[in-house]
MDTraj code that builds the backbone (N, CA, C; nanometers):
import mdtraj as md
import numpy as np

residues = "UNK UNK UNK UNK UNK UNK UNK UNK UNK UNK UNK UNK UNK UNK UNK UNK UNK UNK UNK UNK UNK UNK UNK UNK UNK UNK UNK UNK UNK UNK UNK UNK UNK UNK UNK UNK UNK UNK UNK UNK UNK UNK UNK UNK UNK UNK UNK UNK UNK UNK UNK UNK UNK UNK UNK UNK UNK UNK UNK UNK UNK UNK UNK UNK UNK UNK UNK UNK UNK UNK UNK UNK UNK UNK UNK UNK UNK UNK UNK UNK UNK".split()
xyz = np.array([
    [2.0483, -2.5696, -0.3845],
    [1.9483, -2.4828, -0.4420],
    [2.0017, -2.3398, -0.4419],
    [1.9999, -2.3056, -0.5705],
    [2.0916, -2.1761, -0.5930],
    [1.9602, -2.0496, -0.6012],
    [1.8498, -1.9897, -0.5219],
    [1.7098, -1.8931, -0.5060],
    [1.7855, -1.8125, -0.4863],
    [1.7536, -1.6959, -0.5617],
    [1.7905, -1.5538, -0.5426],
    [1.6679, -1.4767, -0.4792],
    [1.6613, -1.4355, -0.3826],
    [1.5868, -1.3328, -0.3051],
    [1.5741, -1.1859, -0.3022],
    [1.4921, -1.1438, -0.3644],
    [1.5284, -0.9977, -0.3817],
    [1.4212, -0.9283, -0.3139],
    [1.4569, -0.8137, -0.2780],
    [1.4169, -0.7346, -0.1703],
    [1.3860, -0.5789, -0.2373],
    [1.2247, -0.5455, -0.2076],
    [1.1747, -0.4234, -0.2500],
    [1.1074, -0.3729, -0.1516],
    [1.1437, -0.1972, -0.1029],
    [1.0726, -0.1758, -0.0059],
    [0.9283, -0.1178, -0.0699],
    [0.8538, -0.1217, 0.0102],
    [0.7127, -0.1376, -0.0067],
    [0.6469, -0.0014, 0.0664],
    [0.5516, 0.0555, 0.0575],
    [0.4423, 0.1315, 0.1518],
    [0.3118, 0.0547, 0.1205],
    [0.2485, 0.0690, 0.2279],
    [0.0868, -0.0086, 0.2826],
    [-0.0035, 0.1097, 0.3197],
    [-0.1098, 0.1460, 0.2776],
    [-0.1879, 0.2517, 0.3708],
    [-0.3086, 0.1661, 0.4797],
    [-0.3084, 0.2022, 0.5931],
    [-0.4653, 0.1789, 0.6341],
    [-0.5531, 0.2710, 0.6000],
    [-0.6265, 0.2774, 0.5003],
    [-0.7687, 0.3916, 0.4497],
    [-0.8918, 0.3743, 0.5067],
    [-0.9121, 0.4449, 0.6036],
    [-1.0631, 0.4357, 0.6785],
    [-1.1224, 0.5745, 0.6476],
    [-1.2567, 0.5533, 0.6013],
    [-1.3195, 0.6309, 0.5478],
    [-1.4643, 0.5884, 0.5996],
    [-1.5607, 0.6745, 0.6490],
    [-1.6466, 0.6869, 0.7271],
    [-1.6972, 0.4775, 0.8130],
    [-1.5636, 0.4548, 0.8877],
    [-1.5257, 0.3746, 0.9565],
    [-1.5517, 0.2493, 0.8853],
    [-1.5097, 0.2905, 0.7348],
    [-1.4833, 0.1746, 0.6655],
    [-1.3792, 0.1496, 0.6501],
    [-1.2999, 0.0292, 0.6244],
    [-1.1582, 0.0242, 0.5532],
    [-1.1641, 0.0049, 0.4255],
    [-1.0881, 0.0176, 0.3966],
    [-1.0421, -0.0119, 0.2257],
    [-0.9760, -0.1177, 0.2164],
    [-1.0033, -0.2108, 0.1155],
    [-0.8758, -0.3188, 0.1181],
    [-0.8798, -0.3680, 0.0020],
    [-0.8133, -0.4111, -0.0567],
    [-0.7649, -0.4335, -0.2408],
    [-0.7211, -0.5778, -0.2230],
    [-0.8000, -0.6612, -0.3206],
    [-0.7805, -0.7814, -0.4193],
    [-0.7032, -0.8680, -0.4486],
    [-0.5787, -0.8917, -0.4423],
    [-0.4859, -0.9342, -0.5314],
    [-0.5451, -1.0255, -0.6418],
    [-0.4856, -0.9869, -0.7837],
    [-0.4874, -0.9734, -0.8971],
    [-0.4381, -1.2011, -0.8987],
    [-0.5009, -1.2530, -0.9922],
    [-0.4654, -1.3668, -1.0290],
    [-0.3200, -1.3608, -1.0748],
    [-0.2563, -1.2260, -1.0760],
    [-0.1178, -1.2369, -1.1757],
    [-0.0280, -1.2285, -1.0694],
    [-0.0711, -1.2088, -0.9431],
    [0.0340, -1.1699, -0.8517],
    [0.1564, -1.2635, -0.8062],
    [0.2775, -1.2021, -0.8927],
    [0.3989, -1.2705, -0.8105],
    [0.4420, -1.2672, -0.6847],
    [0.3791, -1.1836, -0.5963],
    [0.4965, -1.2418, -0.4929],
    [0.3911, -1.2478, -0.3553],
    [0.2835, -1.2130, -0.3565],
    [0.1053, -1.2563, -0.2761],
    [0.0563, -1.4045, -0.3249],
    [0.0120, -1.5023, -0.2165],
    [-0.0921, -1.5697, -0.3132],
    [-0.2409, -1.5092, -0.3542],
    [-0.2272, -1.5168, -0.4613],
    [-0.3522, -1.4317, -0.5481],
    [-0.4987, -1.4693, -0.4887],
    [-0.5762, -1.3510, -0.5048],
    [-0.7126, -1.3334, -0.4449],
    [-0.7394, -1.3038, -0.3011],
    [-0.6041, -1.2992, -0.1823],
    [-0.5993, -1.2523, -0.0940],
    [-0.6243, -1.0670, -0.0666],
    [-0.6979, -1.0824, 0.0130],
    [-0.7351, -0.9518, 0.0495],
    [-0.6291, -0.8801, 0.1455],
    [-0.5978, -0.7061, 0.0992],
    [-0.4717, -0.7007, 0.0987],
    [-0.4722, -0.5105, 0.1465],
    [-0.4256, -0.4629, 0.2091],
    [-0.3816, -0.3000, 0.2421],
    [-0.3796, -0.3255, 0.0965],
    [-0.4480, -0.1670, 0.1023],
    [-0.4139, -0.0719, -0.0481],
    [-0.2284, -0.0502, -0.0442],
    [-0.1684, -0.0607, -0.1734],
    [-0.0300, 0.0035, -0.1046],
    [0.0757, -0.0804, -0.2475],
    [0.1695, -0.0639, -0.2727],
    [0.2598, -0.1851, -0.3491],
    [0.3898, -0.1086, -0.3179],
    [0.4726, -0.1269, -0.4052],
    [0.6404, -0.1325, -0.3923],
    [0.6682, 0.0395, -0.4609],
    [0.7867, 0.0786, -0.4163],
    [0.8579, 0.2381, -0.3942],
    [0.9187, 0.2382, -0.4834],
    [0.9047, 0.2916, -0.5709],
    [1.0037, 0.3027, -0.6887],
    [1.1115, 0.3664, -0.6809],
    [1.2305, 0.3625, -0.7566],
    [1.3819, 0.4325, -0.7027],
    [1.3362, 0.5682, -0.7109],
    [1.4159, 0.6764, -0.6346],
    [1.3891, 0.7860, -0.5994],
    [1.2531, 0.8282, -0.5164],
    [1.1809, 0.7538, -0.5254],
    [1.0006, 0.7952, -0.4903],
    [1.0015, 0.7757, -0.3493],
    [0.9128, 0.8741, -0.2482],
    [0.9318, 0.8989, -0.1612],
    [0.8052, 0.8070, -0.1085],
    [0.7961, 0.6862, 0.0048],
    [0.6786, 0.6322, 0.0608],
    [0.5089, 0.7367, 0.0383],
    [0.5313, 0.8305, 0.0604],
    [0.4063, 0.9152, 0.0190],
    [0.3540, 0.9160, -0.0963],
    [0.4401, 0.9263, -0.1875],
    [0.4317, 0.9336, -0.3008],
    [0.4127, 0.7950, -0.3914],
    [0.4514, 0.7253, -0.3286],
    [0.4190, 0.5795, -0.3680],
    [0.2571, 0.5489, -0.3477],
    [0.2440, 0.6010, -0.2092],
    [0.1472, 0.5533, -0.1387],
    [-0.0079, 0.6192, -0.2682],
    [0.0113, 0.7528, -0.2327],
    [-0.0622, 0.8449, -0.3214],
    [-0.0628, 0.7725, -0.4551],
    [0.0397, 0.7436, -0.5516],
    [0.0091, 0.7020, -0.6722],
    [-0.0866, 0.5668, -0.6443],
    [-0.0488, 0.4875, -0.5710],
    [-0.1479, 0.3424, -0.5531],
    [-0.2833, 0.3755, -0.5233],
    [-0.3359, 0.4704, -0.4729],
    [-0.4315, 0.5375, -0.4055],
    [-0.4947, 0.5486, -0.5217],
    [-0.4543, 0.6528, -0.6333],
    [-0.5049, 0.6844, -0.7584],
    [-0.6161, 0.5571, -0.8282],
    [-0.6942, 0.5455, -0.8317],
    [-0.7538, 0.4450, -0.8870],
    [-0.8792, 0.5009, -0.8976],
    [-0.9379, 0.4035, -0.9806],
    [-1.1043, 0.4355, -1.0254],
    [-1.1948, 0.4299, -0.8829],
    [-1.1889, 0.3600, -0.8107],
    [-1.2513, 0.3410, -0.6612],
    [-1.2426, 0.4647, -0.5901],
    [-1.1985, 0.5550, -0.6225],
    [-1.1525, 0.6400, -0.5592],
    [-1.1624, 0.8165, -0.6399],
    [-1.2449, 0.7766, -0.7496],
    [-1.2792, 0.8895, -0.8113],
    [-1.3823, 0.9853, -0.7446],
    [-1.3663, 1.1198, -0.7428],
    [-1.4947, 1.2291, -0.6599],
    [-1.4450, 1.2181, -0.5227],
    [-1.3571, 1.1122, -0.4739],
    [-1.2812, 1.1835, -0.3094],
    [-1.1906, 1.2323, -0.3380],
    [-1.1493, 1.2920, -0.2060],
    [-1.0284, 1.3740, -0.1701],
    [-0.9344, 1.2840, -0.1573],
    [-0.7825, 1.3848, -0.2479],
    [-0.6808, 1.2366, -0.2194],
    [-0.6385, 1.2413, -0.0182],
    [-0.5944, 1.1015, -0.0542],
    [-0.5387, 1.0443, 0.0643],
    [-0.4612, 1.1882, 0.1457],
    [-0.4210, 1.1793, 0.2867],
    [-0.3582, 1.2454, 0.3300],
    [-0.2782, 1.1757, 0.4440],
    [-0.1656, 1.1957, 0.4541],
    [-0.0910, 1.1131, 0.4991],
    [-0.0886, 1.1414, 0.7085],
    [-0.0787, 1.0484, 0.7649],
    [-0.1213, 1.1242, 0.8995],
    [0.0286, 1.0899, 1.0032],
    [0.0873, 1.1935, 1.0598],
    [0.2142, 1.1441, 1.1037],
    [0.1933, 1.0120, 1.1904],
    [0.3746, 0.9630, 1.1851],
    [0.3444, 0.8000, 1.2761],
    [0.3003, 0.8369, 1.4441],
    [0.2735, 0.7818, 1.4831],
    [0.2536, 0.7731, 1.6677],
    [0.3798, 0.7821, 1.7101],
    [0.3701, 0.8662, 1.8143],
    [0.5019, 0.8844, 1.8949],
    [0.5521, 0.7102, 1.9513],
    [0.6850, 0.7003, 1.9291],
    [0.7342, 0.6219, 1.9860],
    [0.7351, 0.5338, 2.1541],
    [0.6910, 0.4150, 2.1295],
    [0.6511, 0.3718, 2.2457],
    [0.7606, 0.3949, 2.3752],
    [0.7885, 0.4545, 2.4834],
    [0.8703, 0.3892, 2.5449],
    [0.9110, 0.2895, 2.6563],
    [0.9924, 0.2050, 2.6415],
    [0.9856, 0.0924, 2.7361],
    [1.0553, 0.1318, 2.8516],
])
top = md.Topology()
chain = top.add_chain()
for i, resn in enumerate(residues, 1):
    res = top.add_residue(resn, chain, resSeq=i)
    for name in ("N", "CA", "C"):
        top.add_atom(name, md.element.get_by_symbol(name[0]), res)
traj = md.Trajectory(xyz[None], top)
């Protein structure tokens, strides 16, 4: 079996908004989710595009008209063992 595997990096947001989450659909068309699974807002980084900026464009949507865009919140300091 000759499967080619290809590899796209991705950004995910967790969006909590008055201690709701947000969580998005997958689409019946989805290649690489099984479809109708409930899913982080978020999809794949386009060349040059910076995870924020990915993140922010996915964000953009009608659900999301009259809020403030997303703001990105730094990661947690590193655990140490």
């Amino acid at each position: 079996m000759n499967a080619h595997v290809r590899t796209r990096v991705s950004a995910y947001a967790i969006a909590v908004e008055d201690e709701r989450l947000l969580l998005t659909r997958l689409s019946d068309a989805s290649p690489v989710f099984t479809p109708g699974l409930w899913h982080m807002p978020g999809g794949g980084i386009d060349p040059g595009e910076q995870p924020v900026e990915a993140l922010s464009r996915e964000l953009r949507s009608p659900a999301r008209r009259g809020r403030p865009p997303p703001r990105p919140m730094p990661p947690p300091p590193a655990a140490r063992l």
